[in-house]
RODO-2510 file (C-alpha; in nm, 4 decimals, decimal comma):
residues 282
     n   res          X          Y          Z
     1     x    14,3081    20,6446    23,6650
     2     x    14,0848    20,9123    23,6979
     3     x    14,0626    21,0828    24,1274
     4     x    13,7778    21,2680    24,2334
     5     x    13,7190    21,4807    24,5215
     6     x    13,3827    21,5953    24,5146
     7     x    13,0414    21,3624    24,4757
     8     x    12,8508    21,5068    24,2054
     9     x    13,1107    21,5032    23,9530
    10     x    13,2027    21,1285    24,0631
    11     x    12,8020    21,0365    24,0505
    12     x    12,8098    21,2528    23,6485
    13     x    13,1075    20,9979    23,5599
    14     x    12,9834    20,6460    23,7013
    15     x    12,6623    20,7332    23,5596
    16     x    12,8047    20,7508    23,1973
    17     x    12,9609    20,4106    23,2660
    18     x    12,6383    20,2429    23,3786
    19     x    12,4640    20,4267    23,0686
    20     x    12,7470    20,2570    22,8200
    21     x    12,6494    19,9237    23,0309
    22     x    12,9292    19,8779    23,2195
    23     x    12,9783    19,6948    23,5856
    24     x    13,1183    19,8516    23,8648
    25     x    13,3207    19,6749    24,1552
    26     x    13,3836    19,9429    24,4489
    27     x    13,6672    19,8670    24,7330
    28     x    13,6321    20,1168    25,0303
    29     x    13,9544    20,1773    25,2208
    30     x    14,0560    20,4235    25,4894
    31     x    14,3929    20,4178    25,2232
    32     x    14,7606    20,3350    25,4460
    33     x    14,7433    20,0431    25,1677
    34     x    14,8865    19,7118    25,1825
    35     x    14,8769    19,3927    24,9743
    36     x    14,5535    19,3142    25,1621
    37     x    14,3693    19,5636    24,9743
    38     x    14,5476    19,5153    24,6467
    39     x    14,4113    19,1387    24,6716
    40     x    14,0483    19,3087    24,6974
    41     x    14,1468    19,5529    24,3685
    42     x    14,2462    19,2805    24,1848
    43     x    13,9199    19,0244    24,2552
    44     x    13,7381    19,3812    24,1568
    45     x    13,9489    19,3884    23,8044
    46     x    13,8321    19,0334    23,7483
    47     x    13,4772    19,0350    23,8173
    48     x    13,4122    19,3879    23,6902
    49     x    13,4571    19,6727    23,3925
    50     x    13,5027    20,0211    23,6137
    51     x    13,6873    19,9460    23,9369
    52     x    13,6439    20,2236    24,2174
    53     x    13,8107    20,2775    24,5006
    54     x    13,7519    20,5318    24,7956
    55     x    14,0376    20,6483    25,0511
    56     x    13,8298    20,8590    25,3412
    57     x    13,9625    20,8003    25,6727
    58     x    13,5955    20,8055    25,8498
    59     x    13,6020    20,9877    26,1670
    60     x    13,2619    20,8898    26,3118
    61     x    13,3914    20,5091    26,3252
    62     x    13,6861    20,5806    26,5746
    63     x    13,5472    20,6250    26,9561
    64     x    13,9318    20,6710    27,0758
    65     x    14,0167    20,9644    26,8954
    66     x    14,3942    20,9349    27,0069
    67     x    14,3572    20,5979    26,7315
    68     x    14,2023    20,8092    26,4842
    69     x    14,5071    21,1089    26,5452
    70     x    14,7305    20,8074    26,4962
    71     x    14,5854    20,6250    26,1832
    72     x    14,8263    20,6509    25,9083
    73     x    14,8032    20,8483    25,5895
    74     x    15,0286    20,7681    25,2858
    75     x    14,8332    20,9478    24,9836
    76     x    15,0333    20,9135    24,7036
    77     x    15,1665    20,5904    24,7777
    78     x    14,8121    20,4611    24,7745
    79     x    14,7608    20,6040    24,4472
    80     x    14,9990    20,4152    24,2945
    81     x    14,9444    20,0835    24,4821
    82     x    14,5496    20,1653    24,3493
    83     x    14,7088    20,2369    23,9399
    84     x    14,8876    19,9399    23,9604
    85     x    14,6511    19,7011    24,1213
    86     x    14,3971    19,7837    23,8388
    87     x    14,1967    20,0723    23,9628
    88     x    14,0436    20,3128    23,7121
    89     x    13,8465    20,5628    23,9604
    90     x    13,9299    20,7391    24,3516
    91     x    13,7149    20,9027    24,5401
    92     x    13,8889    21,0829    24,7720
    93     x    13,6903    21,3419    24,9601
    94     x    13,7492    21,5605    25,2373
    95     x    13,5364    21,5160    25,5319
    96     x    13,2948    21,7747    25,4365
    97     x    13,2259    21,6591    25,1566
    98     x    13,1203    21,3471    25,3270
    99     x    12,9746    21,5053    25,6195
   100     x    12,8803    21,8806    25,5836
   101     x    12,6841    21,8923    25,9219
   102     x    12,7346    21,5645    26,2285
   103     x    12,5338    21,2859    26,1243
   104     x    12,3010    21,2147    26,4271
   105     x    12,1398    20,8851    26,2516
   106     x    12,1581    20,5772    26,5165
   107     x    12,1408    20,1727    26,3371
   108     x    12,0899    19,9170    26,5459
   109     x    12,2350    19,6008    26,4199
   110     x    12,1059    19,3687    26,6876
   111     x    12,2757    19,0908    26,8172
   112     x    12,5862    19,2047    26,6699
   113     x    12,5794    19,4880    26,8614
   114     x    12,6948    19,3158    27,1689
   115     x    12,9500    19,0703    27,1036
   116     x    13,3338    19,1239    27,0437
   117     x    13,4261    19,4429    26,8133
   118     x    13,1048    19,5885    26,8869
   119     x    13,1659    19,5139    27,2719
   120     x    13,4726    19,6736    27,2892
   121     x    13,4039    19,9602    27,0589
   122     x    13,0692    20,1350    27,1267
   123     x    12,9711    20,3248    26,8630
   124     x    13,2040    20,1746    26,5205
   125     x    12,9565    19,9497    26,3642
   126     x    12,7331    20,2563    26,3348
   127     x    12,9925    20,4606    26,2237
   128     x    13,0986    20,2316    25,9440
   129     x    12,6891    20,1706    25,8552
   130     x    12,6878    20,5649    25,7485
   131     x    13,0039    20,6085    25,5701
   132     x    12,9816    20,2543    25,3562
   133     x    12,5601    20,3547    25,3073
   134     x    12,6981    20,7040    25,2055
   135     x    12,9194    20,5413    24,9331
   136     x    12,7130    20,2990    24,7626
   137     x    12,4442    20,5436    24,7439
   138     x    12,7407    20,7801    24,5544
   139     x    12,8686    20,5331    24,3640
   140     x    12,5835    20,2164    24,3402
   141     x    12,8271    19,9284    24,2012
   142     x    12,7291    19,6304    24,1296
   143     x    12,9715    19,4611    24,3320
   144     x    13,1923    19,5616    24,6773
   145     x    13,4221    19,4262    24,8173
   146     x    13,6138    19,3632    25,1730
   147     x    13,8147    19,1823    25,3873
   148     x    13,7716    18,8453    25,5969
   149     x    14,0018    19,0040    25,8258
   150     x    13,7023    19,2527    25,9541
   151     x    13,4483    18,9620    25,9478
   152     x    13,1883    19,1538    26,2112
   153     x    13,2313    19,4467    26,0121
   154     x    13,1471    19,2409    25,6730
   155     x    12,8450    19,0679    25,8931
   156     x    12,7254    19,4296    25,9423
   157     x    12,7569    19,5815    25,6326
   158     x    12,5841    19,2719    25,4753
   159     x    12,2781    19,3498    25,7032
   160     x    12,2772    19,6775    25,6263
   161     x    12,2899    19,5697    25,2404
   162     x    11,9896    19,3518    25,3043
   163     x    11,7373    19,5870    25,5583
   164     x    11,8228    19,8824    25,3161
   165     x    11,7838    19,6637    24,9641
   166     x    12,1050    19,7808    24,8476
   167     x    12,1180    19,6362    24,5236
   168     x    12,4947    19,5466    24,5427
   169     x    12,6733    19,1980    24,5676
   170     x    12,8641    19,2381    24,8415
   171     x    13,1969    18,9260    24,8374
   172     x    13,4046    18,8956    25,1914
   173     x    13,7546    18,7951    25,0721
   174     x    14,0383    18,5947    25,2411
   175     x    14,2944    18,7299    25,4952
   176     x    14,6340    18,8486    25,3484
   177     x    14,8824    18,7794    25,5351
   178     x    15,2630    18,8846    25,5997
   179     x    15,5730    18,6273    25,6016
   180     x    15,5220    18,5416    25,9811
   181     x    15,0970    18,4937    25,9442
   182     x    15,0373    18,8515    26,0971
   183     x    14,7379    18,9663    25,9055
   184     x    14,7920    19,2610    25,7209
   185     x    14,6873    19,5810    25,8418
   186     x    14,7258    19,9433    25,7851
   187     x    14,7981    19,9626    26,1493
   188     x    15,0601    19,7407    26,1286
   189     x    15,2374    20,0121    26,0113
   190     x    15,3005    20,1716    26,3546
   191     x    15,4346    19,8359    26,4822
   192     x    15,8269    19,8082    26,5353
   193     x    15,9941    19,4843    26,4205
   194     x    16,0242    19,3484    26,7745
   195     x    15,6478    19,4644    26,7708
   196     x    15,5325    19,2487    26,4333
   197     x    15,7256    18,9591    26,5873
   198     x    15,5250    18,9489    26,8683
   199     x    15,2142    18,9586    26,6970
   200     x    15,2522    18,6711    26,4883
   201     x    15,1059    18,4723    26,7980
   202     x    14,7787    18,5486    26,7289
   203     x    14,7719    18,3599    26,4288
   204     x    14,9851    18,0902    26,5881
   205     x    14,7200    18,0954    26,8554
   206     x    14,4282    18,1275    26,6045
   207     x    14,5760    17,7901    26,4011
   208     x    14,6525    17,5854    26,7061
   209     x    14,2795    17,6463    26,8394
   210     x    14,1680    17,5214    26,5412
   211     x    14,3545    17,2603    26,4856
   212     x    14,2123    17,1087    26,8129
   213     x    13,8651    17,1835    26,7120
   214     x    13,8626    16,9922    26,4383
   215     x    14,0326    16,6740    26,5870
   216     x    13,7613    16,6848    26,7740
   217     x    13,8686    16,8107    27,1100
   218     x    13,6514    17,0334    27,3732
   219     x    13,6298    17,4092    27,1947
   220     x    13,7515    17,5295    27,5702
   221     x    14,0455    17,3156    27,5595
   222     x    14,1335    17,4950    27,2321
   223     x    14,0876    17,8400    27,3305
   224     x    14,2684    17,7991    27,6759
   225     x    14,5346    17,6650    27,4737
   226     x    14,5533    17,9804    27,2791
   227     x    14,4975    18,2375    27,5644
   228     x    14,7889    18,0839    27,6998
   229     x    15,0034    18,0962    27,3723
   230     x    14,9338    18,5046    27,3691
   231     x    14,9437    18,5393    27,7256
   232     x    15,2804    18,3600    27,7130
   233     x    15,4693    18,6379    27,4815
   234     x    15,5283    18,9571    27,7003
   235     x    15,3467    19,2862    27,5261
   236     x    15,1034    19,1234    27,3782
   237     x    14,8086    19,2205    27,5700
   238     x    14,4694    18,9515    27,4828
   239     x    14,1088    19,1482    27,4328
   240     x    13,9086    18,8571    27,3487
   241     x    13,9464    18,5256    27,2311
   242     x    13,6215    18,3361    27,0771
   243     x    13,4684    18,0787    26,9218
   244     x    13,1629    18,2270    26,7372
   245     x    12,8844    18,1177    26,4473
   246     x    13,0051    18,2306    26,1052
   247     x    12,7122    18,3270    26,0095
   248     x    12,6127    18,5719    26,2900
   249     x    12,9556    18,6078    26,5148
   250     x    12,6793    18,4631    26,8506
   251     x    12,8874    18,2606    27,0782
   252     x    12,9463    17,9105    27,0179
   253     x    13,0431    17,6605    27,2833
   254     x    13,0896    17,3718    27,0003
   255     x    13,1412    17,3047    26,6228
   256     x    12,8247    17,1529    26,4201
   257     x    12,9236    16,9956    26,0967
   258     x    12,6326    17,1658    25,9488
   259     x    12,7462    17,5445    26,0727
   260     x    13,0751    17,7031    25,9970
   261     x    13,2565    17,8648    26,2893
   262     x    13,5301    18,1132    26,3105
   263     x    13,8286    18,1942    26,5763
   264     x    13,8239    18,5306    26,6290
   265     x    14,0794    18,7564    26,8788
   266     x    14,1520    19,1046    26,9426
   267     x    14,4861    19,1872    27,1502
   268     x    14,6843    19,4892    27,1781
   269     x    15,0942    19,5220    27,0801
   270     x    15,2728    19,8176    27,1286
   271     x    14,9735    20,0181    27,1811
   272     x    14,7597    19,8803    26,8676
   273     x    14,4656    19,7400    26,8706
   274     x    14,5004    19,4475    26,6396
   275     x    14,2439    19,1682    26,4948
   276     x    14,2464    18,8589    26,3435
   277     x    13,9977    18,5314    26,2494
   278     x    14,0248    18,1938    26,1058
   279     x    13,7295    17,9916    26,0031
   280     x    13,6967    17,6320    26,1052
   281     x    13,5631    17,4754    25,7854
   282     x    13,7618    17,7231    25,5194
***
């Protein structure tokens, strides 16, 4: 596994790959690594011949800097999770590499500007848009991959993909999740036990909205159902709690059998902000 720190020797490597005809599957991370992102280095391994894999914690993206002071950072042990899960190239910059002067570029990703993450966290979406443009322009695989967990962030980035004609296939893979159904997260790290305990009701919540759903009951008799499932365990504090249209994350107020539909919530424990989805029809 080869690691690179700067772009134009990364760019001088791919470039021989592509030249010997070889595919490329990339896997962004902010690193912190768990079995969630090995799942998405190991669908990479299978669908392509050079996997690469970034670990940049991306400032611009975080509009509470005390989150961005607190996200964890466990370099070498990412290393090794990326060795062992199949990766063969890191790009791991510093941030002026990435940014030597403020990026002042605004995107505008319409309507999903406005609902849930986007809502609650001005500024992210355009955040991400930069840093995930900036590395498939560095490193223009063939294939990228992320996780269902951040489905508004996957709706984005596929937008961006298609205004920009990024030639890339991008693939949204499924939620890992730990023993209790708490999706994993590198913020999960800075929950105590007592903390990771309580947050398995958001996935308890999530299943038992759906499950209503699709025996056909009112979509508002599932979600207050779950609102009062979280609101029920003490320190678990609810953000939002939706129904929304898979395919753009727009409010739904009922299921169509010809439209998927996903759960989505957003709730704080212990001071982190966590999130979590199900889809109706998955």
């Amino acid at each position: 596994m080869q690691v690179f720190t700067r772009i134009g020797p990364l760019r001088e490597f791919l470039n021989n790959q592509r030249i010997a005809g070889k595919t490329i599957g990339l896997v962004p991370t902010m690193g912190a690594l768990h079995e969630g992102h090995v799942s998405l280095f190991r669908r990479a391994r299978r669908d392509t011949q050079v996997v690469v894999g970034s670990i940049f914690v991306n400032p611009i993206q975080f509009n509470n800097p005390e989150d961005l002071t607190k996200y964890p950072k466990t370099p070498e042990k990412d290393l090794e999770m990326m060795k062992s899960a199949g990766c063969d190239v890191v790009f791991m910059p510093e941030i002026q590499e990435v940014y030597p002067e403020k990026p002042t570029l605004a995107m505008d990703f319409g309507p999903l500007e406005v609902v849930m993450e986007a809502k609650f966290r001005p500024g992210h979406f355009n955040g991400v848009a930069i840093v995930v443009s900036k590395l498939l322009h560095y490193v223009q695989p063939d294939h990228a991959y992320f996780g269902q967990k951040d489905l508004q962030q996957f709706m984005v980035i596929r937008k961006l993909v298609k205004d920009l004609s990024f030639q890339v296939r991008l693939h949204c893979c499924p939620v890992i999740r730990e023993a209790n159904g708490l999706a994993m997260s590198s913020r999960n790290q800075r929950l105590t036990q007592e903390g990771r305990a309580k947050a398995s009701v958001l996935f308890a919540a999530l299943t038992a909205a759906r499950e209503i759903i699709i025996a056909g009951r009112p979509s508002e008799t599932a979600i207050d159902k779950a609102k009062g499932m979280i609101s029920s365990v003490p320190g678990v504090e609810l953000e939002y709690f939706e129904l929304a249209d898979a395919e753009n994350l727009q409010p739904a107020e009922d299921v169509q059998l010809d439209r998927n539909a996903a759960l989505c919530v957003a709730a704080h424990v212990e001071g982190v902000r966590l999130i979590d989805n199900v889809l109706i029809f998955s």
